[in-house]
C-alpha positions, 0 to 999 in steps of 0.5 A: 500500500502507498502512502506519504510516509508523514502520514504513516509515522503519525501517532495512534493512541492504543487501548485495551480491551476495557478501554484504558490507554496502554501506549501509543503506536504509529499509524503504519504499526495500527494498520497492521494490527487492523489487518490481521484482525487483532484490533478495531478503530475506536472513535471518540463516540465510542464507535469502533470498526475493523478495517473494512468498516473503517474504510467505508465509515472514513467518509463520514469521519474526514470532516476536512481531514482529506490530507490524512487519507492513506490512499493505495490504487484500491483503497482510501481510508482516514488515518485512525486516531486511537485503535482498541486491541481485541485480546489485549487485558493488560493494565496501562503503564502507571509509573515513568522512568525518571530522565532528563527528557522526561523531567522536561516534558513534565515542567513543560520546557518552563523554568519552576522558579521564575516561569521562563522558557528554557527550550535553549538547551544553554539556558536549561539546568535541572535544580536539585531543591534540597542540594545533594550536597546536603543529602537531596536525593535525585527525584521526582519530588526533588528534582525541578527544570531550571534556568541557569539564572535562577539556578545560580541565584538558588546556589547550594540553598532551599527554596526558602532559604533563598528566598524563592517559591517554585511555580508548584509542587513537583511529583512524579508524573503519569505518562498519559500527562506527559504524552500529551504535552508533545502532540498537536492541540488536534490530536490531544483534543482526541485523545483527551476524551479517551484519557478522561474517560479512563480517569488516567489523565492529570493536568 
């Protein structure tokens, strides 16, 4: 099957069984699931489809969205936005590994002390609150993104003894949270209303 590549790499929310969001997948890696049967799409109606019902329901479903069809010499259909495993029980990840990355994502590129944008790798640091030099772990809960002004004024003190107040209190995130800072207000809007209904999502 032909296809701009663009499209097959774009990002499909996948559930279990129950409905809970278990991980996302690419749109190339959904349409084999739908091929071999072991998946449906699910649309935020709550409809679902296998693959020969979503190629007639995509019709209905575009709403503008023409640019997102996979097309081939005999097939057209809407580039899914969430699919549902058939088969599949296992429970959503709960707990995300503590990187860098992840860390950034969850401050959401912002400078916890002064609300700064700290997108320029050279203006980003990462603030232990309690210095590790006086026995701060490196934590969720202690660990903050930071910009290198503040991070210099802090120095090796608290927050209060250097007289300043983080934005809010830091812990550890979901991972539903944290994939939906790194996608399209389009595609969030989607995925929200699986999120949601789940009670997984946390803003």
């Amino acid at each position: 099957m032909s296809s701009n590549g663009s499209i097959l790499s774009e990002k499909v929310l996948v559930l279990n069984r129950s409905y809970q969001a278990v991980q996302i997948t690419t749109v190339q890696r959904a349409i084999c699931h739908l091929v071999k049967g072991t998946a449906k799409v699910i649309t935020p109606d709550w409809t679902t489809h296998t693959l020969e019902e979503w190629i007639l329901a995509s019709q209905f479903y575009a709403n503008g969205n023409g640019h997102r069809f996979i097309r081939s010499p005999n097939l057209s259909f809407l580039a899914p936005d969430a699919i549902y495993l058939t088969t599949y029980d296992r429970l959503p990840r709960v707990e995300v590994v503590f990187s860098r990355a992840n860390l950034m994502m969850r401050d959401r590129y912002t400078c916890q002390y002064c609300g700064k944008s700290v997108k320029n790798p050279k203006d980003r640091t990462i603030d232990h609150i309690i210095p590790r030099s006086r026995g701060g772990k490196t934590t969720w809960e202690n660990v903050v993104l930071c910009c290198r002004k503040c991070n210099i004024k802090k120095g090796n003190r608290t927050p209060e003894e250097a007289g300043m107040k983080l934005l809010s209190k830091p812990k550890a995130p979901r991972w539903e949270s944290l994939i939906m800072e790194d996608f399209p207000k389009e595609k969030q809007k989607v995925w929200r209303h699986f999120l949601d209904f789940a009670g997984l999502i946390e803003f």
